[in-house]
Phi, psi and omega in degrees: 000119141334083177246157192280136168281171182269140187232156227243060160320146173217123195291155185266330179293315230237336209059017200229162183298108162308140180287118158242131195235135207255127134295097209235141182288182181239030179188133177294153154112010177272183197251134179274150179243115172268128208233125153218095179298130167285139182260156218269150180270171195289126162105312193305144194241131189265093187316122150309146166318292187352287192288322178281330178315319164333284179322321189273324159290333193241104164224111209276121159309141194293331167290332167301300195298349181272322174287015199247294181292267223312314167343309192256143193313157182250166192251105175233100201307140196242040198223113195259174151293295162343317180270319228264299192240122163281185239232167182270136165299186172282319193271337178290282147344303190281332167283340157267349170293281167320320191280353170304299172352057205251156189306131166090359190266085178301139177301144191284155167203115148347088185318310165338279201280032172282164164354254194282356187281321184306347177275282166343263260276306178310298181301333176300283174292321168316338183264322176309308153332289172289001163264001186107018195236112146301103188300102182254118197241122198275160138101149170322105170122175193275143191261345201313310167297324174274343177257003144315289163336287200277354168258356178287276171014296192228301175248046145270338203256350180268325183191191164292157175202118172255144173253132164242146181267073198296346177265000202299174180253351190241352171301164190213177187255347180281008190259329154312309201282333178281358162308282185297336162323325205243045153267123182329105159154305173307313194285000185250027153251161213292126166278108144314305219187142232236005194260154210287341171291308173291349178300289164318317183264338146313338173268323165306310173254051166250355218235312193290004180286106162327333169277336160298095191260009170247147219265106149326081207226127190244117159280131197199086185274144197018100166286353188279020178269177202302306189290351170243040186249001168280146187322308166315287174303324160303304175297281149030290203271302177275346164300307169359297205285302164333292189344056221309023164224021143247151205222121160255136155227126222213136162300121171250132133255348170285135190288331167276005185323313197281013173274350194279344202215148170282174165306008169247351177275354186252340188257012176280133183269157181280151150242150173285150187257112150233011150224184207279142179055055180291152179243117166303141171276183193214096156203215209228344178049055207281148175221128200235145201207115191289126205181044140337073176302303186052027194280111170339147156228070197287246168018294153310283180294057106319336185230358168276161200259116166275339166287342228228140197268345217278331196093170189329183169282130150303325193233325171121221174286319161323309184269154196298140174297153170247107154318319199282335175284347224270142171213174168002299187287314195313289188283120174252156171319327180282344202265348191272346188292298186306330184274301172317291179318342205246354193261203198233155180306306180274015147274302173311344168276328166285328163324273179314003153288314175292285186324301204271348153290336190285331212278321170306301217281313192286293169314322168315311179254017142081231197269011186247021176289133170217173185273030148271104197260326202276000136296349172252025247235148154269141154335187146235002182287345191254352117004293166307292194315309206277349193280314186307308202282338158250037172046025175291266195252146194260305186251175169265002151279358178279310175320320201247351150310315190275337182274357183284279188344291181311310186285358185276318176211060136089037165282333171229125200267163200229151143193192183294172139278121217275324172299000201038046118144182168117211182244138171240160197221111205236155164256177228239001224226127147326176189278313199284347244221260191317314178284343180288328200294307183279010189249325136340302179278357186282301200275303207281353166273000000 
């Protein structure tokens, strides 16, 4: 009989000797089987019926997991653009705008607006025009210049031709019509009435008269602007528009522009007016037209508050300041100059009271300063105290006398305290901003 000698495993983890049990046949030449069971490590947990059964029931399904997820709140940043990045001054605007700006680099132009296609393009609309059709023209960049082009160009030589300027923020729409008035004809028939609906329908049937053979044709840079977005200016615009001898051709940018008119106003066609007391219909009968420029709108934002992230005026010079919109951006330093200049000596002395306490509180935190100004805010009780105790204002009707001016065109914003309280008053101006402004008035005292 034949026996095997012993042998030695060695765990590769532990380094230590395995147990070995030798197995002998009961005859030579069978094969011996060597059994080297491993020993079990420190710690080690041996899985139970228990534990795998667990396992094997609680198995979350695609239908769990979609109500699991739909469950949880989503995490949504409370960090704006607005709050994040202040807003550029005018003059700040105006040093980047150069420094983009680089020597020898031509601007992209459109194969469109090239020679001769622009020669094309022009004869396209005078024909397009003379079947009865209004042009509304689309697309990325200012359009302004090529339809200057077409109106010197093409339709100064077919008839009159008025241009308006829809962006301007002081335009109207009577600003239009006293425009049109002053083609030879109009002004000497008899005024009913001085109101833009009767203006329009006087220019309408001075254009729907058979001996009139020259043509209108009205340029219209952005009808999608504020002011010709009113109900008035609309009718206005579509009586006009009808007319088989005025011709609009008006510029868009805005992306919801085709939201301004309905659909029976857009598919209406011009008839010729050939009996008396006709009642005009009213649309625009638009033929759309793609007129990619990618040309800057330097020219347009000429009236827009280029410091302010809010973008242009809503309303222009006409509208009323709103204190609850006002924020950082809104009051730029010269418009802050300009109020200051206009007030009294002792207000200007309470500004440098306010300015120079906010400038404390802002310096105070240092490198956690963010653009919530209404967090450097003053009482106003300790306002009072303190305007008193520097002979500004004596009582609190002197006091809120001298902050009505400020607070009338928004230099100074008023509100609640989230602790309540009472009321606090902050100015509206950046650090960098509030110190040139008090540091101006410092010299000129």
């Amino acid at each position: 009989m034949r026996r095997l000698g012993s042998t030695i495993a060695q765990d590769a983890s532990s380094d230590e000797n395995d147990e070995i049990s030798d197995e002998e046949s009961g005859s030579d030449g069978d094969i011996a089987v060597v059994s080297t069971p491993r020993r079990r490590k420190v710690g080690a947990v041996t899985p139970t019926n228990e534990t795998l059964g667990q396992s094997a029931i609680i198995v979350q399904t695609a239908f769990d997991a979609y109500f699991t997820q739909s469950s949880v709140r989503a995490q949504t940043s409370a960090n704006v653009f607005s709050s994040l990045v202040p807003p550029l001054t005018a003059d700040e605007y105006a040093e980047a705008v150069a420094a983009s700006t680089r020597p020898g680099l031509k601007p992209i132009q459109p194969s469109l607006l090239s020679e001769p296609s622009r020669d094309l393009l022009f004869s396209r609309f005078m024909q397009e025009m003379a079947e009865g059709f209004n042009l509304l023209l689309y697309g990325f960049g200012s359009k302004r210049r090529v339809l200057n082009h077409f109106a010197m160009d093409y339709c100064s030589k077919a008839g009159y031709v008025v241009v308006a300027n829809g962006f301007r923020p002081d335009f109207t729409m009577k600003d239009l019509l006293i425009s049109i008035e002053n083609v030879p004809g109009i002004s000497s028939l008899e005024v009913l009435s001085a109101t833009v609906e009767s203006q329009a329908k006087r220019i309408y049937d001075f254009f729907a008269e058979s001996s009139q053979k020259r043509h209108l044709y009205i340029i219209i840079h952005n009808i999608d602007a504020a002011p010709l977005r009113s109900a008035k200016a609309k009718s206005c615009l579509a009586l006009l528009a009808l007319n088989p001898r005025i011709h609009i051709v008006a510029s868009i940018d805005h992306i919801n522009t085709p939201l301004l008119w309905a659909s029976s106003e857009v598919s209406a066609r011009k008839q010729e007016v050939n009996t008396s007391g006709f009642v005009p219909s009213r649309g625009f009968a638009w033929l759309w037209h793609d007129l990619t420029t990618l040309a800057s709108y330097d020219f347009e934002l000429a009236y827009a508050d280029r410091s302010s992230i809010s973008g242009a005026h809503g309303g222009g010079a006409r509208r009323k300041n709103d204190v609850s919109t006002q924020n950082a951006g809104v009051m730029t330093e010269t418009a802050a100059l300009h109020i200051l200049a206009s007030v009294t000596q002792k207000a200007q002395k309470l500004f440098v009271l306010m300015g120079s306490k906010q400038l404390e509180s802002i310096e105070e935190a240092g490198d956690a300063v963010s653009n919530d100004l209404q967090q450097f805010a003053i009482g106003y009780d300790f306002l009072f105290t303190t305007a008193r105790d520097s002979f500004i204002a004596s009582n609190d009707t002197a006091l809120r006398s001298l902050l009505g001016e400020f607070r009338d065109h928004s230099l100074v914003v008023a509100g609640q305290a989230a602790s309540g309280g009472g009321e606090i008053l902050w100015i509206p101006l950046r650090k960098e901003r509030l110190a040139n402004v008090l540091g101006s008035l410092q010299a000129d005292s």
